[in-house]
C-alpha positions as CSV (number, residue, x, y, z in Angstrom):
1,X,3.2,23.7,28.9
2,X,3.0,21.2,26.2
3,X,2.3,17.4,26.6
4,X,5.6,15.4,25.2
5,X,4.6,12.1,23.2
6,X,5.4,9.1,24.3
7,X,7.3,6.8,21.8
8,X,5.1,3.9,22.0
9,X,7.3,1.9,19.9
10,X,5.5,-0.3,17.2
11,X,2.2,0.4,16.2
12,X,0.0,-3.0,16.3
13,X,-1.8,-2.3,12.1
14,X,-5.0,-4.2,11.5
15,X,-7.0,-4.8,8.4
16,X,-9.5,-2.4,7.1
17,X,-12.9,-3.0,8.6
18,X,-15.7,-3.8,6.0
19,X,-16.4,-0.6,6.3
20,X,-13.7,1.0,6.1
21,X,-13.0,-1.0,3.2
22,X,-16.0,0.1,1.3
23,X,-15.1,3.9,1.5
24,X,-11.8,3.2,0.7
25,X,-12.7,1.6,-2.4
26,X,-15.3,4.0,-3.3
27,X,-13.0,6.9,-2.5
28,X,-10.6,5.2,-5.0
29,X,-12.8,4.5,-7.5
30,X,-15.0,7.4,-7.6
31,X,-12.3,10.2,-7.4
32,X,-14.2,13.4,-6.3
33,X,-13.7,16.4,-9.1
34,X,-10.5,18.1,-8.3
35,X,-9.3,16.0,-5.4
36,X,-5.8,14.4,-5.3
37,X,-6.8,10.9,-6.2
38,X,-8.7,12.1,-9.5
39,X,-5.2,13.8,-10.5
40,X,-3.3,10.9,-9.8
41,X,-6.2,8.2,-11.8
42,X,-5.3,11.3,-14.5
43,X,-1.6,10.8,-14.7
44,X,-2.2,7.2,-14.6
45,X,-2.2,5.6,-11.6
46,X,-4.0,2.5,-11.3
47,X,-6.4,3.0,-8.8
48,X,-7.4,-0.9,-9.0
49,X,-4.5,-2.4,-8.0
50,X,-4.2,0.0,-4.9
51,X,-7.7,-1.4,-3.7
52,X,-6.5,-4.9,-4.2
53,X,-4.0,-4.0,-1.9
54,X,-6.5,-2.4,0.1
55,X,-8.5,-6.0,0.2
56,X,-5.5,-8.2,2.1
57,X,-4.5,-8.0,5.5
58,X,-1.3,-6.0,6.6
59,X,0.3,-9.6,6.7
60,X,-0.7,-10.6,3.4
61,X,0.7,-7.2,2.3
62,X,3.7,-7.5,3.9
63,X,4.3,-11.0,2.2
64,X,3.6,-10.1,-1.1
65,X,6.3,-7.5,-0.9
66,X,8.8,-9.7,0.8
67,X,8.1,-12.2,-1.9
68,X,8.9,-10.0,-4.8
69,X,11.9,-8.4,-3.0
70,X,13.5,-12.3,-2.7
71,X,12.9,-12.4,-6.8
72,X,14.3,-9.2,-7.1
73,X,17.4,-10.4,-5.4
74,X,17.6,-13.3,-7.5
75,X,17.2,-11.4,-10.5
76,X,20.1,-9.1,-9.1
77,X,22.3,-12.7,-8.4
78,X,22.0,-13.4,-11.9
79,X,23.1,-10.6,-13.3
80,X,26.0,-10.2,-11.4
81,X,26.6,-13.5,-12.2
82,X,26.2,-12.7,-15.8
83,X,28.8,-9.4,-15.4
């Protein structure tokens, strides 16, 4: 018989360690030939800007995007404003 999961609710995330981090970053930056991360760097993903992501903590992370959600909002405001 098979073992049901528990739902354990919310997950606690934590930052990368150092290394972690490192292969992370090398992974990124030094695609191996033919893997999914060299096709994406080929179709133009920025591969930099996903290891500064990669560098903050998951609360720095998540305030960055709840920072440039609140300016998106206000960009929405204005243009309905505007309308």
């Amino acid at each position: 018989m098979a073992k049901r999961r528990k739902n354990r609710g919310m997950r606690t995330v934590r930052p990368l360690t150092p290394e972690q981090l490192a292969r992370a970053e090398d992974c990124l930056l030094h695609p191996a030939r033919g893997s999914r991360i060299e096709a994406a760097r080929k179709y133009g993903v920025d591969l930099k800007l996903l290891v500064e992501q990669l560098r903050l903590t998951p609360a720095e992370r998540a305030r960055k995007l709840e920072l440039g959600s609140m300016a998106l909002e206000q960009v929405r405001g204005t243009a309905r404003r505007r309308a």
